[in-house]
VEXLUMLO-197095 format. One record per residue (C-alpha): x, z, y. Coordinates in steps of 0.5 Angstrom, whole numbers, plus 2048, in hexadecimal, padded with zeros to 3 digits. Each point is the difference from the previous one (the first is absolute). Last residue first. Layout:
<site px="X" pz="Z" py="Y"/>
...
REM end
This chain:
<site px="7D5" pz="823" py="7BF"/>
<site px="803" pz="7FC" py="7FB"/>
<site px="807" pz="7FE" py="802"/>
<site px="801" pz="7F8" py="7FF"/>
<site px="800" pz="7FB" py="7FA"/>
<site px="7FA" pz="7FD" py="7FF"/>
<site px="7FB" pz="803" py="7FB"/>
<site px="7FA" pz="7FC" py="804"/>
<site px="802" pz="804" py="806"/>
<site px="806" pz="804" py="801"/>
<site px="800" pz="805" py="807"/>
<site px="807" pz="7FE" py="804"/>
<site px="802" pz="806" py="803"/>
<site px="805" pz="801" py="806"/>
<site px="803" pz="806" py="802"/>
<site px="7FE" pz="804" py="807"/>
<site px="805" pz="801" py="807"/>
<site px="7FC" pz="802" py="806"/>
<site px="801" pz="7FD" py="807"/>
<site px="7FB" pz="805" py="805"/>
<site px="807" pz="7FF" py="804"/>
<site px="801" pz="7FA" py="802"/>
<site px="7F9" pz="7FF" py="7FF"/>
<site px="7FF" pz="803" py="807"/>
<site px="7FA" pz="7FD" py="803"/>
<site px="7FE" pz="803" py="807"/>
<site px="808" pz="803" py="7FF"/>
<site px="803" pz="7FA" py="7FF"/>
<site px="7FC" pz="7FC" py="805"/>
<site px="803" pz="806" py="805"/>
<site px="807" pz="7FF" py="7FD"/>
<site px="801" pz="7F9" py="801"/>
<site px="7FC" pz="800" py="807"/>
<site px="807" pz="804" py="802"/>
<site px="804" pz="7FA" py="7FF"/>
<site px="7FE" pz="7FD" py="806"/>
<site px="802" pz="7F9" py="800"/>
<site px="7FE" pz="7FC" py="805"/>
<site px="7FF" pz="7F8" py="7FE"/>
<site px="804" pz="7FA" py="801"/>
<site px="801" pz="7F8" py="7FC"/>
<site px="804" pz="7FC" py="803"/>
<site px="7FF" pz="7F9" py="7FD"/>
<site px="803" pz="7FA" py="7FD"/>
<site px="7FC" pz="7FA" py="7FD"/>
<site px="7FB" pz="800" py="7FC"/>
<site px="7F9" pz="804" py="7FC"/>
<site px="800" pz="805" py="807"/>
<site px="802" pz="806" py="802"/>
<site px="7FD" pz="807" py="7FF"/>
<site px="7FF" pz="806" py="804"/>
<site px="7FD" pz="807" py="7FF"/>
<site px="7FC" pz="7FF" py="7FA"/>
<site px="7FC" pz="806" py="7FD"/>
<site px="802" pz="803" py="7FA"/>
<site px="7FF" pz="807" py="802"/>
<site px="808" pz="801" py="7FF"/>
<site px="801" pz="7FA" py="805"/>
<site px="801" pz="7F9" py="7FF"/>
<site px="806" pz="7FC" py="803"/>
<site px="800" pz="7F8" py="7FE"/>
<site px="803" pz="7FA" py="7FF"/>
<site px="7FB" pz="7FA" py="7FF"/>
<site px="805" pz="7FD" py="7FC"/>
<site px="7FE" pz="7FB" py="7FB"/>
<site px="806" pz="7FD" py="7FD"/>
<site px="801" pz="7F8" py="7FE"/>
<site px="806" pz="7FE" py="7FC"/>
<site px="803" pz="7F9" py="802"/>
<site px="807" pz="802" py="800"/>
<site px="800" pz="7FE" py="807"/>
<site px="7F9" pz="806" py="801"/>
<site px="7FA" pz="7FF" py="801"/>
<site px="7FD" pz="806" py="804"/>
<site px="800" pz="808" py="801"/>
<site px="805" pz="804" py="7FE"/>
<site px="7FE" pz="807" py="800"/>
<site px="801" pz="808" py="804"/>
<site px="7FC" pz="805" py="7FC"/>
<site px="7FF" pz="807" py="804"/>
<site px="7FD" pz="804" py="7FC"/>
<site px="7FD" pz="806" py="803"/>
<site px="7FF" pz="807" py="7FB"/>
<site px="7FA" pz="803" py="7FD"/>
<site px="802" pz="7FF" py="7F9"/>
<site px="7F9" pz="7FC" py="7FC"/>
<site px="7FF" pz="7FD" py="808"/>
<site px="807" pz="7FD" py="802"/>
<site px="801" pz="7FE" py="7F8"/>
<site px="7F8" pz="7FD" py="800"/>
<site px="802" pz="7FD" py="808"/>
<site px="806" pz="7FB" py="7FD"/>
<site px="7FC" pz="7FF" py="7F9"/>
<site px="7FA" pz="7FE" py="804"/>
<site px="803" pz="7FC" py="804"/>
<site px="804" pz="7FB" py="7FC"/>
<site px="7FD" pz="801" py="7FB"/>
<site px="7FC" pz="7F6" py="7FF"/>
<site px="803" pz="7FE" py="805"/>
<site px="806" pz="803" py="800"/>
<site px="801" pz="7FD" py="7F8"/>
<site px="7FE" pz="7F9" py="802"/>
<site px="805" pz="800" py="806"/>
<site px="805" pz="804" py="7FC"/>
<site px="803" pz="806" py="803"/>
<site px="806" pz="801" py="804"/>
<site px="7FF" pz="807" py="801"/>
<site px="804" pz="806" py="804"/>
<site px="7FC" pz="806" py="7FD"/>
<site px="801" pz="806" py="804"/>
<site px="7FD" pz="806" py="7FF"/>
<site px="800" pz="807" py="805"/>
<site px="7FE" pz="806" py="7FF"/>
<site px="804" pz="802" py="7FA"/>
<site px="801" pz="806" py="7FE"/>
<site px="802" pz="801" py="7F8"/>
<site px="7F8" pz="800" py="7FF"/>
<site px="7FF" pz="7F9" py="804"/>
<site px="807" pz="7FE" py="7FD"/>
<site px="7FE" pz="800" py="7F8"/>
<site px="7F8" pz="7FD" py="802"/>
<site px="805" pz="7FA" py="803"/>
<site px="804" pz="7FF" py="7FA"/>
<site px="7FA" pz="802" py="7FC"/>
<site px="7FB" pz="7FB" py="804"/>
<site px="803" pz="7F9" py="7FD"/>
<site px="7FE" pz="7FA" py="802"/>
<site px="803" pz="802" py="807"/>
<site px="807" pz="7FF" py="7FC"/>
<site px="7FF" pz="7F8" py="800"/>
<site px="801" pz="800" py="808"/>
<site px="806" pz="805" py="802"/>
<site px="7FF" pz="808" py="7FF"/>
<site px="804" pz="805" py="804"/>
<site px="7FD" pz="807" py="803"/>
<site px="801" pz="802" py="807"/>
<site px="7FF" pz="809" py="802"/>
<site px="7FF" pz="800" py="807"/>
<site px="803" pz="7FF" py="807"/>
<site px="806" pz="803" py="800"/>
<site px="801" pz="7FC" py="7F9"/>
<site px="800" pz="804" py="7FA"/>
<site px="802" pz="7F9" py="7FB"/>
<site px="7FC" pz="800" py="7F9"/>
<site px="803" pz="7FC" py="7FB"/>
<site px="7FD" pz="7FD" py="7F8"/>
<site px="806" pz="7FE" py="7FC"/>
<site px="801" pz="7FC" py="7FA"/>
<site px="802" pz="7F9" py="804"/>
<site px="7FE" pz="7F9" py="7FC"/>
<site px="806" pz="7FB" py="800"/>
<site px="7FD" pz="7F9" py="802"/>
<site px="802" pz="7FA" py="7FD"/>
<site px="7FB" pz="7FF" py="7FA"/>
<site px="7FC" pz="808" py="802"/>
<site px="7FD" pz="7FB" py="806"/>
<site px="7FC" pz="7FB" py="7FB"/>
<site px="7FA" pz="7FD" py="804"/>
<site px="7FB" pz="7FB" py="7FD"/>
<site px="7FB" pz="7FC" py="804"/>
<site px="7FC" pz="7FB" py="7FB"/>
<site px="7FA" pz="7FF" py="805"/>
<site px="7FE" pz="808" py="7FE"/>
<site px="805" pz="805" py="7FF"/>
<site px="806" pz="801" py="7FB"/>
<site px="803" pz="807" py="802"/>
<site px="807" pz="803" py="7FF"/>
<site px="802" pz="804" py="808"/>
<site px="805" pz="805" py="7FD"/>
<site px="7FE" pz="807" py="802"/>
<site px="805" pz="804" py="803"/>
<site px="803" pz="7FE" py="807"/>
<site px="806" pz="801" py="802"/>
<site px="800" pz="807" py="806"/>
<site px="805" pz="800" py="804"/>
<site px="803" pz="806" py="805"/>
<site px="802" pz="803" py="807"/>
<site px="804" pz="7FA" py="802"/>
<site px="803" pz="802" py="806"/>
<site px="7FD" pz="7FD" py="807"/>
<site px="800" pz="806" py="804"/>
<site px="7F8" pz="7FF" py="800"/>
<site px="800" pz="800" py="7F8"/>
<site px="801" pz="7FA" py="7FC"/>
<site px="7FB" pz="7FF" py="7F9"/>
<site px="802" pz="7FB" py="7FC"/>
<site px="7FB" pz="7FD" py="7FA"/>
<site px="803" pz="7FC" py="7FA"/>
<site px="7FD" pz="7FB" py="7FB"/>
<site px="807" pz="800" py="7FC"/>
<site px="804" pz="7FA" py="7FE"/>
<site px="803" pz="7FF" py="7F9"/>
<site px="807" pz="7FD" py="7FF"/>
<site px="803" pz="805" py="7FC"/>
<site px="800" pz="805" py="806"/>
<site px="7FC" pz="7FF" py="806"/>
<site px="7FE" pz="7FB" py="805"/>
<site px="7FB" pz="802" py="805"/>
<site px="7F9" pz="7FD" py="801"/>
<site px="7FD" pz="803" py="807"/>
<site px="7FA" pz="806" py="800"/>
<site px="7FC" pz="803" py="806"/>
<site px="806" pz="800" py="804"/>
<site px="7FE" pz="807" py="803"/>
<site px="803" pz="800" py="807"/>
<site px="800" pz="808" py="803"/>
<site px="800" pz="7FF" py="807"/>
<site px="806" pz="801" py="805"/>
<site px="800" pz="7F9" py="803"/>
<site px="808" pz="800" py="800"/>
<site px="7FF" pz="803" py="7F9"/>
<site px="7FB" pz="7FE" py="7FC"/>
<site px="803" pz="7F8" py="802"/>
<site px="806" pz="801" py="7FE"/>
<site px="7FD" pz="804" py="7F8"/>
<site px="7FC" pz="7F9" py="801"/>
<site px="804" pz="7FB" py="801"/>
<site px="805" pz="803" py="7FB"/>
<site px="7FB" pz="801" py="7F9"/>
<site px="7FD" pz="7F8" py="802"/>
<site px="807" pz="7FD" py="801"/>
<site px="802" pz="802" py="7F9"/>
<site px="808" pz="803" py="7FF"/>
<site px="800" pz="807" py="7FE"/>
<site px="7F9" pz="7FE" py="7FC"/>
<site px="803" pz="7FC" py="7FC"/>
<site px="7FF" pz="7F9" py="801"/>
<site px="7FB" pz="7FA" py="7FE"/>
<site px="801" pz="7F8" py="802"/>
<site px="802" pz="7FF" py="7F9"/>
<site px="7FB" pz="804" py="7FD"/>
<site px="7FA" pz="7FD" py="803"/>
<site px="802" pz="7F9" py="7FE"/>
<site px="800" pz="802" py="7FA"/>
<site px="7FA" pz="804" py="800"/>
<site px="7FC" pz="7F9" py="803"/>
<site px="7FA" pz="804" py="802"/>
<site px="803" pz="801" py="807"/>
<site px="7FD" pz="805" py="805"/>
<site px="806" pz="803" py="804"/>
<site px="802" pz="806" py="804"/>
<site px="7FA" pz="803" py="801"/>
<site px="7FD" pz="801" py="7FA"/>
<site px="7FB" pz="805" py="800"/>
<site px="7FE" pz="800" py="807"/>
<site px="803" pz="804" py="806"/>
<site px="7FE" pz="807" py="802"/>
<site px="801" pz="802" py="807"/>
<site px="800" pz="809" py="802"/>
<site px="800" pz="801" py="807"/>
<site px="7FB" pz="7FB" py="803"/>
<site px="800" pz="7FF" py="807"/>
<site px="7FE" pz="7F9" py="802"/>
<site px="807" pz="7FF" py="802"/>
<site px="803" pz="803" py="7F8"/>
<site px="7FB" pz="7FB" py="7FE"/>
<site px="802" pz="7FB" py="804"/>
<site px="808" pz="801" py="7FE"/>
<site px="7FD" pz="801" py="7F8"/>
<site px="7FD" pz="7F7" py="801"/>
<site px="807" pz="7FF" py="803"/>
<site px="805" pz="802" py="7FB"/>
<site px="7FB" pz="7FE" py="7F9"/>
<site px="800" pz="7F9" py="803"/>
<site px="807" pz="800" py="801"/>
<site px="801" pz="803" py="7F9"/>
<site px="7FB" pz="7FB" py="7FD"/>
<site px="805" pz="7FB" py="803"/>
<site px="806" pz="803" py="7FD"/>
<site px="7FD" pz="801" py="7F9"/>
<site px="7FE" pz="7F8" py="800"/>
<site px="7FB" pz="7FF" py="7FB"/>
<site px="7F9" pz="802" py="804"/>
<site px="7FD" pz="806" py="801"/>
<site px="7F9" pz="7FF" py="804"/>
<site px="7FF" pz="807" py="804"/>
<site px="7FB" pz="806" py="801"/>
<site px="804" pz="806" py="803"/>
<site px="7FC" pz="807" py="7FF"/>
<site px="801" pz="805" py="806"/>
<site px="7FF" pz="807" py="801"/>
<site px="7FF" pz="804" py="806"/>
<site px="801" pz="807" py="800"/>
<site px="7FC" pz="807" py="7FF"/>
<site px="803" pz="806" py="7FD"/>
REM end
């Protein structure tokens, strides 16, 4: 099957309610050009460095501005709203890194919190520690669409091909990686990590991104982009700023690249050895 998707690129802000506002209108040219599918970036609702403040602004999911405009708007605009991610207060004060998926009648069809835990020291003196308040999920997710098979990742997780490699087999054709990437991290894999994962599973991406310099100060790299299973590039957007990123997708180029290289299924389990060397310790061969 054939549809338009939609990548939306945006700059979040502090105020939830404003980043709702932008999120609103940013879907409704999407849902205008076309898109049936519109995926919004990691951290829709607010990127706040300062976890106290971020924690007094938060609400449950029942109650969060960003989960309530986008089931609203799925379902007067009949499209699928996928909030690429949002912060939700959840149990003994932690937040969760949480990806909401509304069908075209506007229900909520399923959430997927992120897994991996983004704790890195970089370069310049840059360091992250999300598993400090955020909760980190336990369950990979696939939702059966009627347009194809969607599988769930959020930023940090594209690092990690088993999670992706466990959705392809399971029958995933469809990847989405909602991102706010570092600029320094962004520039160095942003790219290539997006179109390795489309290419090593034979499946599109779709990676809705911040882009910009932040009020809190961070800088993310954008450059939202929608990949297809060969790898190539269908759309992109720019390092700043807000965007709508669109492509067609016919998911039925997902199972003729797997049938010209079909690793999927040429997949073979083996034990791994480590041969001792200079009386080292290890399994001698």
């Amino acid at each position: 099957m054939t549809f338009k998707a939609a990548a939306i690129q945006m700059c979040s802000g502090v105020d939830p309610r404003k980043n709702a506002e932008t999120m609103v209108r940013l879907v409704r040219e999407a849902a205008a050009e076309g898109a049936a599918y519109v995926q919004t970036p990691e951290m829709t609702g607010a990127l706040q460095r300062d976890r106290a403040t971020l924690r007094a602004i938060l609400r449950d999911e029942a109650n969060d501005i960003i989960a309530s405009e986008a089931a609203r708007l799925a379902g007067e605009l009949g499209i699928y709203v996928h909030v690429g991610s949002t912060p939700i207060a959840v149990d003994d004060g932690k937040i969760a890194n949480r990806g909401l998926l509304f069908g075209p009648d506007g229900s909520k069809i399923c959430h997927y919190d992120k897994i991996h835990m983004f704790d890195v020291d970089l370069d310049n003196g840059e360091s992250w520690r999300e598993s400090s308040a955020y909760q980190p999920g336990s369950n990979a997710r696939i939702a059966d669409l009627d347009f194809g098979k969607l599988g769930f990742t959020i930023c940090y997780d594209v690092r990690f091909p088993e999670l992706f490699r466990q959705q392809a087999v399971a029958g995933a054709e469809i990847m989405s990686i909602p991102a706010a990437f570092t600029r320094q991290t962004g520039e160095a894999h942003w790219e290539i990590l997006l179109r390795a994962r489309a290419i090593e599973n034979g499946l599109f991406v779709i990676a809705a991104a911040q882009g910009g310099t932040h009020e809190d100060g961070r800088e993310t790299f954008g450059h939202s982009m929608i990949v297809d299973p060969w790898g190539r590039v269908l759309a992109s957007a720019g390092p700043t700023g807000e965007a709508i990123v669109l492509a067609e997708i016919d998911v039925a180029a997902v199972h003729s690249a797997r049938a010209k290289i079909p690793n999927l299924r040429n997949a073979r389990s083996f034990v791994l050895d480590e041969v001792a060397v200079n009386g080292k310790g290890g399994v001698a061969a």
